[in-house]
C-alpha positions in Angstrom: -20.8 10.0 -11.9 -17.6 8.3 -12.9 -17.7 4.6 -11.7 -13.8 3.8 -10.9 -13.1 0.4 -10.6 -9.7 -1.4 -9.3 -7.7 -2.5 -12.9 -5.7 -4.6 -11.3 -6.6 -8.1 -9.1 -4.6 -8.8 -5.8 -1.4 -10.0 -6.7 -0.5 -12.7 -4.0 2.5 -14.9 -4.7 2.5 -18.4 -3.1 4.3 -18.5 0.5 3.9 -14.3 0.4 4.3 -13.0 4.4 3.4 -9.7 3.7 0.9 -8.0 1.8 1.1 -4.2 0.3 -2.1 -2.5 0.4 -3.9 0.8 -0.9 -6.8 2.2 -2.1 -7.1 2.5 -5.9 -4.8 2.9 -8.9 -5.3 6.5 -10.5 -8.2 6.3 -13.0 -6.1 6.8 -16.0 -5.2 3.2 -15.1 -8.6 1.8 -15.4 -9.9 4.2 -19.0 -6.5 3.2 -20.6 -5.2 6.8 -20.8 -1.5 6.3 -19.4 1.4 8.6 -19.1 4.5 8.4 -20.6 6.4 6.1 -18.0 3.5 4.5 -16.3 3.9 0.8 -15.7 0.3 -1.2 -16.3 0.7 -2.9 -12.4 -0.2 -1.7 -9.2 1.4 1.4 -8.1 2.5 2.0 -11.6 2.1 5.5 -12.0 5.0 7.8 -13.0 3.7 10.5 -10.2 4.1 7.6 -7.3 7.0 6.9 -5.1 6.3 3.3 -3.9 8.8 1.9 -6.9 10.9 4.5 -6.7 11.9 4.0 -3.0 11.9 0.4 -3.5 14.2 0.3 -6.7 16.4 2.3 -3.8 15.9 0.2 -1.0 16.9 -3.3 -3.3 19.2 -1.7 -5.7 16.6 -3.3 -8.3 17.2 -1.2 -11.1 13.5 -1.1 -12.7 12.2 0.2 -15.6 9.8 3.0 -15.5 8.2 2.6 -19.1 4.8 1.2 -20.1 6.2 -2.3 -21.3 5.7 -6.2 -20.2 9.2 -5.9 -19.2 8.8 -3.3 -16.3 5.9 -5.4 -15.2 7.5 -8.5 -15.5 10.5 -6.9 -13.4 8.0 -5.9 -10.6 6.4 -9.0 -10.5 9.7 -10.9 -10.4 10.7 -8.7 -6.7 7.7 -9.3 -5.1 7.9 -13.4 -5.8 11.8 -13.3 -4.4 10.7 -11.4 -1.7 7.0 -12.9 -1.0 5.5 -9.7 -0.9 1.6 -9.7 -2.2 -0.5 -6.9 -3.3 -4.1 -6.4 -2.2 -5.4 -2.9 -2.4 -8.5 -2.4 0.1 -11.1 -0.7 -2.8 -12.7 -2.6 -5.2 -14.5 0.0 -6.7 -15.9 3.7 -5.7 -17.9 6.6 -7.9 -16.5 9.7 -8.2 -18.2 12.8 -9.3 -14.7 14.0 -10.7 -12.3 11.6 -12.7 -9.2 12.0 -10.2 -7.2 10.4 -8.0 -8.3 12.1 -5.2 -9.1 9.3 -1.9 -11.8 11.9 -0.4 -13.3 12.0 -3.6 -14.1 8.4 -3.3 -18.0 7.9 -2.9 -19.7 4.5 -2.3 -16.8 2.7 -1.2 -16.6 -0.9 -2.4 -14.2 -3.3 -0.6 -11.9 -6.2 -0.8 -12.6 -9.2 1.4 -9.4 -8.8 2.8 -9.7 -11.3 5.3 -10.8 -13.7 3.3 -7.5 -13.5 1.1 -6.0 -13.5 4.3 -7.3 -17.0 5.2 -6.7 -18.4 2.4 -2.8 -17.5 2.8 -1.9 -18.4 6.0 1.9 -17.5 6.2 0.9 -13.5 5.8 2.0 -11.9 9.0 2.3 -8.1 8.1 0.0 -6.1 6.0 1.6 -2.4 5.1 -0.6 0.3 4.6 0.6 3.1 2.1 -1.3 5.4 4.2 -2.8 5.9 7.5 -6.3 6.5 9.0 -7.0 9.9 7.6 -10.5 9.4 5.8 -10.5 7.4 3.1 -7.1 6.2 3.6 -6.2 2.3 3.6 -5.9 1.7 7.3 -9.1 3.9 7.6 -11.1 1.5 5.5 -9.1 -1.8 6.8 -10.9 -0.8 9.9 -14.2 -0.6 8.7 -13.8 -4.1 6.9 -12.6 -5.4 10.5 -16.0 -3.9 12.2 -17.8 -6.2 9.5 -15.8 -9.3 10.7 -16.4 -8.2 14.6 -12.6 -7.6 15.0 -10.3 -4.2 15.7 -7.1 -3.0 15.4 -5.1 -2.9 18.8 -2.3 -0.3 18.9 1.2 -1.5 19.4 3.0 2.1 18.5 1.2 5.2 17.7 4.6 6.8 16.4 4.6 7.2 12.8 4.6 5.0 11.2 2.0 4.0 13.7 1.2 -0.3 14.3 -1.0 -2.1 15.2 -2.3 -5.5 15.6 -5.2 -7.6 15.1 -6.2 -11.2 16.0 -7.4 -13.8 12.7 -9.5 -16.4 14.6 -9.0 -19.3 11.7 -7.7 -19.3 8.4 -8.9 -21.4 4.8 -7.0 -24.8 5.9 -8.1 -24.8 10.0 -4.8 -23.0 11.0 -5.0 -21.7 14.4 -5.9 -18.4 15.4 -2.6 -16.4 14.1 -1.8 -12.3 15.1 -1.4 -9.8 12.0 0.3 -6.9 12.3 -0.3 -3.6 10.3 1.9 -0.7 9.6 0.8 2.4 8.2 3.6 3.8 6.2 3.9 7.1 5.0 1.8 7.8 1.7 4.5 7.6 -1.2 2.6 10.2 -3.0 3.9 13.6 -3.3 0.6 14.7 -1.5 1.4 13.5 1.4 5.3 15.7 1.4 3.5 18.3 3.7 2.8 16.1 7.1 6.2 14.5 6.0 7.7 18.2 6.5 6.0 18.4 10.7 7.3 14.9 11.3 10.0 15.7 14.2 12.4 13.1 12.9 12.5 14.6 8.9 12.6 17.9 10.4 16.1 17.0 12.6 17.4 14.5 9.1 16.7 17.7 7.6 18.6 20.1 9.7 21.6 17.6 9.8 21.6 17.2 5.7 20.0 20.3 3.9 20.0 17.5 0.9 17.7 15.5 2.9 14.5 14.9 1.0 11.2 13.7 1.8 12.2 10.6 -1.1 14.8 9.6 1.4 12.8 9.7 4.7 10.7 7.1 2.9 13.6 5.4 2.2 14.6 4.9 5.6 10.9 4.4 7.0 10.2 1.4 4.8 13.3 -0.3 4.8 12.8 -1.5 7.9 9.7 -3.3 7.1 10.3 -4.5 3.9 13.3 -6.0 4.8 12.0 -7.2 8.0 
């Protein structure tokens, strides 16, 4: 049994309103084995999207290479912009080294709420994924049944929101609303239920070019520039 633990800790500028989060890193990124054009931060692999559509979405021109640079570039967006980073899993088993999320076995989370009270101008959190087992939002909810709270729907179009209700944070703020969005997955996995979505399928038939890179494009534009 391979125990995979999160390499990364959140990263949460100061003033952030919206916070980014996952599951787990592939494990490559915790035993040190990287591809060529992995970046060593969150989301970093060369096989995800997430950077990609955002390098799109704010012209940022990133690197894609394993240096300080490209982290230092990544780190740099989400400061400007006040966008955190704090993936759900701590740490799982797996009884095959992959990055499989149903192959994750004795879940560990992140107090999410927690980091949440302790950074009281969050508003947002965006899931890159939705409640399918083992997804983000699927084990956001089961942190929220520890804290006796729930996630109340506000759209269940994709990409579907919700909402849910903080009662205090760190400093004795007042109770504050949170809103979730689960985007679509930017993993190449996910390109199938991308493909029965009604809205790629019409893009598509307008623009043959039309690719599943640039329905993401378009989905999460409107949140991270929000």
């Amino acid at each position: 049994m391979f125990t995979h633990k999160h390499p990364f800790p959140p990263f949460i500028p100061e003033g952030a309103t919206r916070l980014i989060v996952g599951t787990l890193p592939p494990p490559r990124f915790s035993t040190g084995k990287l591809k060529k054009g992995d970046v060593e931060f969150c989301y970093g692999s060369i096989d995800g999207q997430l950077w990609t559509i955002l390098d799109r979405i704010f012209d940022l021109d990133l690197k894609f290479e394993t240096t300080p640079e490209a982290v230092a570039q990544r780190k740099a967006f989400l400061r400007e912009q006040k966008i955190g980073i704090c993936d759900i899993v701590e740490s799982c088993e797996r009884e095959k080294i992959d990055a499989s999320d149903l192959g994750m076995l004795n879940v560990k989370y992140r107090d999410l709420i927690g980091y949440l009270k302790e950074h009281p101008e969050v508003h947002t959190l965006l899931f890159t994924g939705g409640n399918s087992k083992n997804g983000p939002e699927y084990f956001f909810r089961r942190h929220l049944k520890t804290h006796n709270m729930k996630l109340e729907v506000i759209s269940d179009e994709v990409p579907r929101i919700h909402r849910f209700t903080l009662p205090h944070s760190a400093n004795g703020r007042a109770i504050r609303n949170i809103k979730t969005v689960s985007l679509t997955a930017p993993s190449g996995s996910a390109n199938r239920a991308v493909g029965s979505i009604p809205f790629y399928k019409e893009m598509k038939r307008k623009n043959p070019d039309f690719t599943t890179v640039d329905f993401r494009v378009m989905q999460y534009e409107q949140f991270f520039k929000e």
